[in-house]
SELO-212651 format. One record per atom (N, C-alpha, C): atom name; x negated, y negated, z. Coordinates in steps of 0.1 Angstrom, whole numbers. Each point is the difference from the previous one (the first is absolute). Last residue first. Layout:
N
NODE, CA, X, Y, Z
...
//
This chain:
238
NODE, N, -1232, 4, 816
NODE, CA, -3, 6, 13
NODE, C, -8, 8, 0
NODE, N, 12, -32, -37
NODE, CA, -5, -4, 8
NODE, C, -3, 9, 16
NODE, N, 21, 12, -44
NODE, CA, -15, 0, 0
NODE, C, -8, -8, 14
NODE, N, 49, 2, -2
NODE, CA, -7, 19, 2
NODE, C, -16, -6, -5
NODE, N, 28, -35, -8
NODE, CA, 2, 6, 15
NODE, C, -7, 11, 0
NODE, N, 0, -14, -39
NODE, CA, -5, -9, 1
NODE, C, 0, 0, 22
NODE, N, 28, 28, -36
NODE, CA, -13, 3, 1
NODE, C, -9, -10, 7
NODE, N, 47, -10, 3
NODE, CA, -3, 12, 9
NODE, C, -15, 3, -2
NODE, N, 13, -38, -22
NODE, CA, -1, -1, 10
NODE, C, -2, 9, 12
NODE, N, 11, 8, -46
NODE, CA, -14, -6, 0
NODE, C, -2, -5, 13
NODE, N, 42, 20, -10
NODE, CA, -9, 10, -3
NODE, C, -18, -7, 1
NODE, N, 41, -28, 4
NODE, CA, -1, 6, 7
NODE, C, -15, 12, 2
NODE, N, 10, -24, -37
NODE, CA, -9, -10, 11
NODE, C, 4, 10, 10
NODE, N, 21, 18, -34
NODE, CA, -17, -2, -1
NODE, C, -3, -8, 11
NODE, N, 43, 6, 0
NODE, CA, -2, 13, 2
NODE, C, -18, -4, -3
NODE, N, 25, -36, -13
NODE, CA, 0, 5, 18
NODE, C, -7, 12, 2
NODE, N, 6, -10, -46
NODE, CA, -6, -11, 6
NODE, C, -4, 0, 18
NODE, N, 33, 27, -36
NODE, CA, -12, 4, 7
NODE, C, -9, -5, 4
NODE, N, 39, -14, -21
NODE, CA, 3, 12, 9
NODE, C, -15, 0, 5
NODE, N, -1, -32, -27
NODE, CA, 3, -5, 13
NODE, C, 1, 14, 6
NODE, N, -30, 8, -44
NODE, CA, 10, -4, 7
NODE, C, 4, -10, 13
NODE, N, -30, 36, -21
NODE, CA, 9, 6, 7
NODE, C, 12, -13, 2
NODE, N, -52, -14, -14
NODE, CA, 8, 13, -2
NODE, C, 10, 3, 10
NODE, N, -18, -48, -13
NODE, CA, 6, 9, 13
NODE, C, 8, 14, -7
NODE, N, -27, -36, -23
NODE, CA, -8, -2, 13
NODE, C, 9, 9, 9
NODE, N, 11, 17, -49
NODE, CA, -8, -12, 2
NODE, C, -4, 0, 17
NODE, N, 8, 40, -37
NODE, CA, 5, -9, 8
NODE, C, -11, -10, 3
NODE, N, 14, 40, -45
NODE, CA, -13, -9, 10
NODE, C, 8, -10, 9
NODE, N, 6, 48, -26
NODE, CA, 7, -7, 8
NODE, C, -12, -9, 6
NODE, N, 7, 35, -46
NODE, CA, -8, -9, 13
NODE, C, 10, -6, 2
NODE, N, 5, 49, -23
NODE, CA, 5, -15, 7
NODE, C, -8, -2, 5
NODE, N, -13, 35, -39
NODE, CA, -3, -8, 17
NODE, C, 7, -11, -1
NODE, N, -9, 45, -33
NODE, CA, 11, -12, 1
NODE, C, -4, -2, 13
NODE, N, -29, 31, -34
NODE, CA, 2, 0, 8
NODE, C, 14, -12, 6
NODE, N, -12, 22, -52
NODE, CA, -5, -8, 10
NODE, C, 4, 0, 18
NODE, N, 18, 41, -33
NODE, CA, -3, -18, -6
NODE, C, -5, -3, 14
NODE, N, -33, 24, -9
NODE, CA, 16, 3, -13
NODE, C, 11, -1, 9
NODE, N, -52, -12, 16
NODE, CA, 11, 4, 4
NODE, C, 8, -1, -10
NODE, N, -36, -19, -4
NODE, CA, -8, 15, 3
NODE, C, 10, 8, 4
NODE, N, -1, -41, -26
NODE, CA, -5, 10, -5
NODE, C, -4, 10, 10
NODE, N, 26, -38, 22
NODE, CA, -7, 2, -16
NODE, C, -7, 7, -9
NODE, N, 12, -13, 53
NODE, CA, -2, 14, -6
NODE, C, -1, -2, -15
NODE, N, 34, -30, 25
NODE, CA, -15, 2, 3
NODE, C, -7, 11, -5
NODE, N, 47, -41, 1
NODE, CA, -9, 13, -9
NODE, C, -11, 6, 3
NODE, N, 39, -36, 26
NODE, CA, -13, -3, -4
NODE, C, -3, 18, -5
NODE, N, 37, -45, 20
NODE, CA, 0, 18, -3
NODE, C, -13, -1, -10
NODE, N, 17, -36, 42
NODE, CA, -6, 7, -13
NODE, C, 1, 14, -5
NODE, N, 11, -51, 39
NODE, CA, 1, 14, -5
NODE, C, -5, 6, -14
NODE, N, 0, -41, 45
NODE, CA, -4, 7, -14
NODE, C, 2, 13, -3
NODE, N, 7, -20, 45
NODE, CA, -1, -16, -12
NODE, C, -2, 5, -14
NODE, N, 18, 24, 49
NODE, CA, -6, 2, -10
NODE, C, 1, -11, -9
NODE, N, 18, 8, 45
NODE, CA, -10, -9, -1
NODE, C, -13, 2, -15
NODE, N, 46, 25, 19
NODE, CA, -15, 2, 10
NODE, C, -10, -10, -5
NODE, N, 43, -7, -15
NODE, CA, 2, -2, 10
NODE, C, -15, 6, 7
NODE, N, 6, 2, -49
NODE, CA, -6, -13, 4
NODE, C, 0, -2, 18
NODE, N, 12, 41, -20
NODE, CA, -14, -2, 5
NODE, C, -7, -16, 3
NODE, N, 48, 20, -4
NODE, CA, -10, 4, 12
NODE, C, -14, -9, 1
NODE, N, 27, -7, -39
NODE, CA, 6, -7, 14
NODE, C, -12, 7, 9
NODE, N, -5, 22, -41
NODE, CA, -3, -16, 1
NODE, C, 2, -7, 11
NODE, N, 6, 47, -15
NODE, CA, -6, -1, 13
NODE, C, -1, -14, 5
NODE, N, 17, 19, -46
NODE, CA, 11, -1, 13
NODE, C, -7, -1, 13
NODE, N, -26, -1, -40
NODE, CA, 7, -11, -2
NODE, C, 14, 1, 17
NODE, N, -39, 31, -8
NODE, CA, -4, -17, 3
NODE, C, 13, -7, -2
NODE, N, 7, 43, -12
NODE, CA, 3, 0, 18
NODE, C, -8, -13, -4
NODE, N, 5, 9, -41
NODE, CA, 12, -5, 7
NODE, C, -1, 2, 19
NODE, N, -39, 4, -28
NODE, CA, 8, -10, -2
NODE, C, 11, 0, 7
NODE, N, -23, 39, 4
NODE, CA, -2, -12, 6
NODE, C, 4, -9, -4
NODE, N, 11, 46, -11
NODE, CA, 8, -12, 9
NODE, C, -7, -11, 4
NODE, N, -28, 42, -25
NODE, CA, 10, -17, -8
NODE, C, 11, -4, 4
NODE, N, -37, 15, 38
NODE, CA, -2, 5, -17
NODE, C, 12, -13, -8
NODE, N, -38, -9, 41
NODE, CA, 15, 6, -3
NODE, C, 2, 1, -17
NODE, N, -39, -20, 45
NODE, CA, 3, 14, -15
NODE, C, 12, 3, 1
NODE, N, -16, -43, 27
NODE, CA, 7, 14, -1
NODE, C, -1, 1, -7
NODE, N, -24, -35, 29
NODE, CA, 3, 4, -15
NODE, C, -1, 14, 3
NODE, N, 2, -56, 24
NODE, CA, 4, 18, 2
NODE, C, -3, 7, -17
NODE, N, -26, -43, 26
NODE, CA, 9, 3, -9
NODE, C, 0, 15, 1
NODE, N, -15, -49, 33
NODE, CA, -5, 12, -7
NODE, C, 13, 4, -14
NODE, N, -2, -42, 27
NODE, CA, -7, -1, -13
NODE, C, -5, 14, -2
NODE, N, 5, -2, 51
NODE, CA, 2, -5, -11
NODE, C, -7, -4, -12
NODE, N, 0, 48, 22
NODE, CA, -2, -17, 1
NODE, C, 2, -7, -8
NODE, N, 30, 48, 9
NODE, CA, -9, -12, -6
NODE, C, -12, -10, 4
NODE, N, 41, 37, 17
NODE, CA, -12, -2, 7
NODE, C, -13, -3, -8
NODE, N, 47, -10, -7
NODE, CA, -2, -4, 9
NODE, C, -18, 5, 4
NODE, N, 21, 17, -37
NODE, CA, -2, -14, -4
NODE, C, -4, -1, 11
NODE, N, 16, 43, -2
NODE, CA, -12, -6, -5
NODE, C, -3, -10, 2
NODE, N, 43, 14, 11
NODE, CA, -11, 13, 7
NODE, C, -16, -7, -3
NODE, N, 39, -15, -22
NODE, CA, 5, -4, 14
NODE, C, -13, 8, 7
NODE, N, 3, 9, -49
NODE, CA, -8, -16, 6
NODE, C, 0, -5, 16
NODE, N, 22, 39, -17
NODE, CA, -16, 5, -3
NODE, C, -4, -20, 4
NODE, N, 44, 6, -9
NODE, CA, -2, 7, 14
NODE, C, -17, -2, 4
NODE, N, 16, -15, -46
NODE, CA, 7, -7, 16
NODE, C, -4, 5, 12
NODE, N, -14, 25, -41
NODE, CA, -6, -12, 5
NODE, C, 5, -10, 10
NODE, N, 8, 52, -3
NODE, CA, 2, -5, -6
NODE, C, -8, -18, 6
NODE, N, -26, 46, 16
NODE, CA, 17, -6, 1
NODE, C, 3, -14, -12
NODE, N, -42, 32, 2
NODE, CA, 2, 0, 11
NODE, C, 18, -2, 3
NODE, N, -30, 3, -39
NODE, CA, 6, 9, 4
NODE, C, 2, 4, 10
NODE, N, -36, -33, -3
NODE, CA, 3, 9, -10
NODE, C, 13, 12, 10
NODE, N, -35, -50, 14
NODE, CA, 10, 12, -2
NODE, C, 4, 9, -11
NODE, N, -37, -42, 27
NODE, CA, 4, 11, -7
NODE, C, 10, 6, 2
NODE, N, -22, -53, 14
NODE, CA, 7, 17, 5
NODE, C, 4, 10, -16
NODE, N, -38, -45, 18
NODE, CA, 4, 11, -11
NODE, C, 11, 11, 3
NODE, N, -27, -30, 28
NODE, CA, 2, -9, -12
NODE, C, 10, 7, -8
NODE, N, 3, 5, 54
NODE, CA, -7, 4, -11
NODE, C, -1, -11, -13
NODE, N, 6, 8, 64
NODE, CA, 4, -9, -19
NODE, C, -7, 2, -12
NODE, N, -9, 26, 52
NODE, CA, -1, -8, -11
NODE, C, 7, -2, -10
NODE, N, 19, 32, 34
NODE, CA, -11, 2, -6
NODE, C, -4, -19, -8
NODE, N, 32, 5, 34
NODE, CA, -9, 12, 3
NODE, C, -13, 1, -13
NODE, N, 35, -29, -5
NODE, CA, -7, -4, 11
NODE, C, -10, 12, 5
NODE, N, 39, 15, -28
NODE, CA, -3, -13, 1
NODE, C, -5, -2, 9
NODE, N, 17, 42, -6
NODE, CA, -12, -2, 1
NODE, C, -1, -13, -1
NODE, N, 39, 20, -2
NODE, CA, -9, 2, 13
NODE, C, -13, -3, 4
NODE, N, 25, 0, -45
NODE, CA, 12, -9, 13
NODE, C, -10, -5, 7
NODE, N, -14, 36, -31
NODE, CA, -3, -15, 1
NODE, C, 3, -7, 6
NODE, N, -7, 47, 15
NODE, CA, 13, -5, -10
NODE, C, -8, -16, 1
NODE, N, -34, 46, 14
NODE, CA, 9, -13, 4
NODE, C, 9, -6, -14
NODE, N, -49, 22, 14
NODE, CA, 12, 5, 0
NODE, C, 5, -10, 6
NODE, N, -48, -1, -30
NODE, CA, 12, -9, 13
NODE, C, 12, 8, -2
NODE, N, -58, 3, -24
NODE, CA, 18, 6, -2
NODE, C, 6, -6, 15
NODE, N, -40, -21, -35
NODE, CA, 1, 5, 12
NODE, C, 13, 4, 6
NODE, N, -42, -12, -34
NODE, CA, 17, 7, -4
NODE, C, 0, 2, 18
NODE, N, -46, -8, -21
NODE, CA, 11, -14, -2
NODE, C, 11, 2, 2
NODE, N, -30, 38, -2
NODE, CA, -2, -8, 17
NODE, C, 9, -17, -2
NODE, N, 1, 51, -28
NODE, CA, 4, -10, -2
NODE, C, 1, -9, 13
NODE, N, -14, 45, -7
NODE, CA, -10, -10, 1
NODE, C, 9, -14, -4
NODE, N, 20, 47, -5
NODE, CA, -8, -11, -15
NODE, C, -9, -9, 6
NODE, N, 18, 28, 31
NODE, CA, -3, 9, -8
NODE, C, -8, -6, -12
NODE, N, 26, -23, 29
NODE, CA, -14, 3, 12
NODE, C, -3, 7, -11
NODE, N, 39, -15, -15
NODE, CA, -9, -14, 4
NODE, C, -14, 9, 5
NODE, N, 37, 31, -5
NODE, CA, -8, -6, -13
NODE, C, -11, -11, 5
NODE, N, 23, 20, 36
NODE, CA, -5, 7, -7
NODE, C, -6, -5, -11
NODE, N, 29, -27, 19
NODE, CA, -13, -3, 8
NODE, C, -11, 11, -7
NODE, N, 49, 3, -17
NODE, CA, -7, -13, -5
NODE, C, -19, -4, 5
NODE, N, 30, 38, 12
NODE, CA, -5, -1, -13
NODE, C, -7, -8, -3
NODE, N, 22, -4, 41
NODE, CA, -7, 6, -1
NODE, C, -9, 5, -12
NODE, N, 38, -34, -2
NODE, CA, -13, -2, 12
NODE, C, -16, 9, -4
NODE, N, 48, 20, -14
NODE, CA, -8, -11, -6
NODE, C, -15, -11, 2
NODE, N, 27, 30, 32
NODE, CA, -1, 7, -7
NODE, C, -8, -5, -13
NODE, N, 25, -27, 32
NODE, CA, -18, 9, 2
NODE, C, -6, 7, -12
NODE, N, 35, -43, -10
NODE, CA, 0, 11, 3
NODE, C, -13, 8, 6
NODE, N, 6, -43, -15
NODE, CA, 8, -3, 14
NODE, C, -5, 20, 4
NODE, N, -35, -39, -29
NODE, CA, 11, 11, -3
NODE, C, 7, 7, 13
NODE, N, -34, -33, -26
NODE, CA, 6, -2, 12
NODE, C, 9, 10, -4
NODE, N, -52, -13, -15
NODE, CA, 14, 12, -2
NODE, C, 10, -3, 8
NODE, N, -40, -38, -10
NODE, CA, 6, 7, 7
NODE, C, 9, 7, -4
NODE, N, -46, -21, -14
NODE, CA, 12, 4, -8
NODE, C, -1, 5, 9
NODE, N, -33, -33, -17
NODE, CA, 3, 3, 11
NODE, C, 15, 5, -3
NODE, N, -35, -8, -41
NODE, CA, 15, -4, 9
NODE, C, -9, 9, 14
NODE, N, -30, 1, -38
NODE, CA, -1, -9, 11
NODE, C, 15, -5, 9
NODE, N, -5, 40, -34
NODE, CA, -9, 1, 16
NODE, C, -3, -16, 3
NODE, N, 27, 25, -36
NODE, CA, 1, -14, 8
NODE, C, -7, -1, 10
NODE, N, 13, 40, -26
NODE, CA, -6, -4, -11
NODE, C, 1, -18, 5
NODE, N, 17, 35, 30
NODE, CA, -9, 7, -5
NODE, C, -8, -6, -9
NODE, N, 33, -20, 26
NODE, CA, -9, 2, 3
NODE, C, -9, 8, -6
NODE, N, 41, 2, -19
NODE, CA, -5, -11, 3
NODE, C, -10, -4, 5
NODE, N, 19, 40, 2
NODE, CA, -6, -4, -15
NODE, C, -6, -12, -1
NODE, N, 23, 6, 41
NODE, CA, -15, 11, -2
NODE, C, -1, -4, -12
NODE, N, 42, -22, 5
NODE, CA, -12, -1, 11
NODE, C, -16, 4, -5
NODE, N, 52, 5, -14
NODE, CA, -13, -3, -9
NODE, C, -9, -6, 7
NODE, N, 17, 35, 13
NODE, CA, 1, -5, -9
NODE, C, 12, -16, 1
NODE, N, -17, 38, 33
NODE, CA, -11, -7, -4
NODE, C, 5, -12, -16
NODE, N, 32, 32, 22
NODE, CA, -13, 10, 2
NODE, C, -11, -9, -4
NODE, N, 34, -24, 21
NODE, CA, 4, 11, 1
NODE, C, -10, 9, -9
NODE, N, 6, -49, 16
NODE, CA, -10, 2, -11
NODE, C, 0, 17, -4
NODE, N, 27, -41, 23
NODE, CA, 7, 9, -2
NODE, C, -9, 15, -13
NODE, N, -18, -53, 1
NODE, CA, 5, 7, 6
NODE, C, 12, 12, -3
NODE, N, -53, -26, -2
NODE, CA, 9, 10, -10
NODE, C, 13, 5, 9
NODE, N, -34, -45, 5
NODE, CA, 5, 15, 3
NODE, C, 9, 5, -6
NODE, N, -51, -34, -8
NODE, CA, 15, 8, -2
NODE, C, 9, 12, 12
NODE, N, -42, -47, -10
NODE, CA, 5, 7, 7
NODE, C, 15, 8, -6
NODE, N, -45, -22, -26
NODE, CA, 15, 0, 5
NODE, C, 1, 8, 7
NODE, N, -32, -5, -34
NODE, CA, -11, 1, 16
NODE, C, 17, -9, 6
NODE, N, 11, -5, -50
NODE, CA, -10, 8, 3
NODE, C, -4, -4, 17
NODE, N, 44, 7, -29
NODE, CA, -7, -12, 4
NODE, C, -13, 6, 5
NODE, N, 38, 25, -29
NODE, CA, 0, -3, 16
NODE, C, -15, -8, -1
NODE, N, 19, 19, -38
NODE, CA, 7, -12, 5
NODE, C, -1, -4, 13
NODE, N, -14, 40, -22
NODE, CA, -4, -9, -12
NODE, C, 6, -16, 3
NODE, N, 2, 41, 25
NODE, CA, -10, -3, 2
NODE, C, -5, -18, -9
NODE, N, 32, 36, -2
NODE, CA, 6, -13, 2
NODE, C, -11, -6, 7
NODE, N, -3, 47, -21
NODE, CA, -5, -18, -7
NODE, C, 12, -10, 8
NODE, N, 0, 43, 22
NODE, CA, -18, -5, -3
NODE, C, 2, -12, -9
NODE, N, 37, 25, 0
NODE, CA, 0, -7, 16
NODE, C, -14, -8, -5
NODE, N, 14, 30, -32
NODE, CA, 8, -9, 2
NODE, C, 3, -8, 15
NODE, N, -33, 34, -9
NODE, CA, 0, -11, -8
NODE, C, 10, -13, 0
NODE, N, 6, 39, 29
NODE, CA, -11, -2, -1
NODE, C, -3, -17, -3
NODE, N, 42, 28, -9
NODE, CA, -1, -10, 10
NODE, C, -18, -3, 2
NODE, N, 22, 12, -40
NODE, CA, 13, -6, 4
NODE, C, -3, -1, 18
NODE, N, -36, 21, -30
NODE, CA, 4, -9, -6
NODE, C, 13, -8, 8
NODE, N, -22, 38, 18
NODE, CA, -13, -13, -6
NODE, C, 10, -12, -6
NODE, N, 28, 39, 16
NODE, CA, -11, -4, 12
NODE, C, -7, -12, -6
NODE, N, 29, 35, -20
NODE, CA, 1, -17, -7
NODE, C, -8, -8, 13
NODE, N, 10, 48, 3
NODE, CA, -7, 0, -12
NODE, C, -1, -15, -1
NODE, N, 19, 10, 41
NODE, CA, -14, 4, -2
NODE, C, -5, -3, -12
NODE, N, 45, -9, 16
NODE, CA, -7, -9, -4
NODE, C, -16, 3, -3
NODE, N, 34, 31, 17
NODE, CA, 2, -2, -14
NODE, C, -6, -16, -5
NODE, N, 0, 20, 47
NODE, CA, -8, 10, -12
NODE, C, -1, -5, -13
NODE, N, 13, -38, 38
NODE, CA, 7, 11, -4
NODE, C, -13, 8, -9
NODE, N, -14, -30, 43
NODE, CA, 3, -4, -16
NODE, C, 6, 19, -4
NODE, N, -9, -6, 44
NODE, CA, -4, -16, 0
NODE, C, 5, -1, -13
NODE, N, 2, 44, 26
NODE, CA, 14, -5, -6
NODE, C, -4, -22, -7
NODE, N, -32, 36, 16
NODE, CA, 7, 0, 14
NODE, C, 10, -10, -7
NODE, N, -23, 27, -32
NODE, CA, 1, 5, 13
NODE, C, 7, -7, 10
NODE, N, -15, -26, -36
NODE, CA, 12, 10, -3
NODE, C, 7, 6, 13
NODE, N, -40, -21, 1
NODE, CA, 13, -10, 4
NODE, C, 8, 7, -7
NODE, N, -40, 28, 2
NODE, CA, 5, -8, 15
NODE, C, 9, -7, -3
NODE, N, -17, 9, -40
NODE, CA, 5, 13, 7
NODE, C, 9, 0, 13
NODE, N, -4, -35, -38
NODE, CA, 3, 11, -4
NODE, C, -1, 10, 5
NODE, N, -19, -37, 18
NODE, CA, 14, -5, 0
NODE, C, 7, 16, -6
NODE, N, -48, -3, 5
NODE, CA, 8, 2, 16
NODE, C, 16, 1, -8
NODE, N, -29, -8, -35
NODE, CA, 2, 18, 3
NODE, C, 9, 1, 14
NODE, N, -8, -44, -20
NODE, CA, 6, 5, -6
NODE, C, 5, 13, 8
NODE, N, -37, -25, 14
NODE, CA, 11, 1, 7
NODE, C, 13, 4, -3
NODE, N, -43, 9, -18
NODE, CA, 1, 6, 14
NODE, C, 14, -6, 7
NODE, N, -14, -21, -39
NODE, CA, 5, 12, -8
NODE, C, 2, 13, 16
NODE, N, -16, -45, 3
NODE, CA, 16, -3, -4
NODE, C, 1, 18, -7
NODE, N, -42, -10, 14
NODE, CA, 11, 5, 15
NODE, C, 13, -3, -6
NODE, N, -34, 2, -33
NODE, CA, -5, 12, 9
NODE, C, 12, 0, 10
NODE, N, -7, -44, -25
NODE, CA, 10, 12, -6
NODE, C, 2, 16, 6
NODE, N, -23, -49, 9
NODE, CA, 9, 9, 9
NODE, C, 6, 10, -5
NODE, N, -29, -27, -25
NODE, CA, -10, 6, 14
NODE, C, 7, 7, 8
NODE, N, 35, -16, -36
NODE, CA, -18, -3, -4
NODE, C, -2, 10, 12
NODE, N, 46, -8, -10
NODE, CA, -5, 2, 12
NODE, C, -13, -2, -4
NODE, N, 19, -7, -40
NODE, CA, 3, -11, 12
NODE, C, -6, 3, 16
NODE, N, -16, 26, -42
NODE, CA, 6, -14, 0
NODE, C, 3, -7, 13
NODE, N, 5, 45, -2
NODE, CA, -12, -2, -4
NODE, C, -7, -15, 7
NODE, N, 48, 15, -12
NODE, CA, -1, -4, 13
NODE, C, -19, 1, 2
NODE, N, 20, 7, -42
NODE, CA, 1, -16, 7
NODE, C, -8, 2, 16
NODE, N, 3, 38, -34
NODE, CA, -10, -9, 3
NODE, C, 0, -11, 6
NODE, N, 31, 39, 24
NODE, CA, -2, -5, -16
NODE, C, -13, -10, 2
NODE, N, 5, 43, 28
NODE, CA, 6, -16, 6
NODE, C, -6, -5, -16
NODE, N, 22, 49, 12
NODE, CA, -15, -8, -2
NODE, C, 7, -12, -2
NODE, N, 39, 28, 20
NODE, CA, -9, 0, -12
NODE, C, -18, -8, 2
NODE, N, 30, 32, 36
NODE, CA, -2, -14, -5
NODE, C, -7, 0, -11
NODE, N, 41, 31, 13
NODE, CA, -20, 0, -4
NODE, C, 0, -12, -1
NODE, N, 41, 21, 24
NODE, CA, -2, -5, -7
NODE, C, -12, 0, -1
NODE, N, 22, 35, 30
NODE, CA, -4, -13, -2
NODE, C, -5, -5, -17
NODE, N, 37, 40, 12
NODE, CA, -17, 2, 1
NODE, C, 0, -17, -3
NODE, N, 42, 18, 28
NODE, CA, -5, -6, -11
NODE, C, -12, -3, 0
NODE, N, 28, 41, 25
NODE, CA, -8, -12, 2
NODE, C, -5, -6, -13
//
């Protein structure tokens, strides 16, 4: 059996950026490196690089998300970049959407454990959830699926004039540049590749934005919302 990896001590940055939260970013480090090892959420061999390649490197996209915004993180599989997120954002509103239990599970575990009362975990594929949960300002991703795909799952459950932003490493350019068709077809008016982390991340963090305009998702998905708005609008009334 392969003896586990050690987490290292959490460098001076993360000091820094988690501030007041650093106590639970370093409590959630230890879940990820024992519990999400254990039940298979992150490989052994990311333990030693824990603070810097996902911690941190989740926590400053902080540095682009809009302040007292609604987010969901989806496909948010052990919290990332969710939780980090919330940990140094206490005025977002932040949904984990993640399809797997097994994930779920972890994910509700941390939320109750950190007191994180602004995070609130949802089992479920994005598809499925339109209409079910509120329109967000903000969708999150990381290392979920390439950006064509990753927008068909995201964009739709936008409000309008919201914006998607994925952490991707150095394919983003070229996945922005081959997603272009799709995304203008879900209703994207703007695109961007954007730096984050500056001195606390070696190299910087990479985020596609995807900003759309009055109809996330598009015509495809024009029906599918008013439907979904008409179903919630029947069920509140009985």
């Amino acid at each position: 059996m392969t003896e586990a990896a050690e987490l290292p001590p959490a460098p001076e940055q993360a000091r820094d950026v988690f501030g007041d939260r650093f106590a639970d970013a370093v409590r959630y480090a230890e879940l990820l490196a024992e519990a999400g090892v254990q039940r298979g959420l992150i490989g052994p061999r990311e333990v030693p690089r824990l603070w810097e390649r996902h911690l941190l490197n989740c926590a400053v996209l902080s540095e682009v998300v809009p302040e007292g915004v609604t987010v969901c993180d989806v496909g948010s599989g052990a919290g990332l970049p969710g939780i980090p997120l919330a940990l140094v954002r206490e005025d977002l509103k932040i949904t984990l959407l993640e399809p797997l239990l097994r994930r779920t599970n972890f994910l509700t575990e941390v939320v109750e454990l950190l007191g994180l009362d602004h995070v609130t975990v949802v089992r479920g594929r994005a598809e499925e959830v339109m209409g079910k949960i509120p329109p967000v300002h903000v969708v999150t991703a990381r290392a979920v699926a390439p950006l064509d795909r990753l927008a068909t799952w995201g964009i739709p459950l936008l409000r309008p004039y919201g914006e998607m932003l994925a952490l991707k490493g150095d394919t983003a350019e070229e996945e922005l540049k081959s997603a272009a068709t799709a995304l203008a077809k879900l209703g994207a008016v703007e695109t961007s590749i954007l730096h984050v982390g500056d001195g606390i991340v070696d190299p910087p963090s990479t985020v596609v934005r995807v900003e759309v305009g009055e109809s996330p998702g598009g015509v495809r998905f024009a029906a599918k919302r008013a439907k979904a708005a008409r179903t919630g609008r029947a069920r509140r009334r009985r």
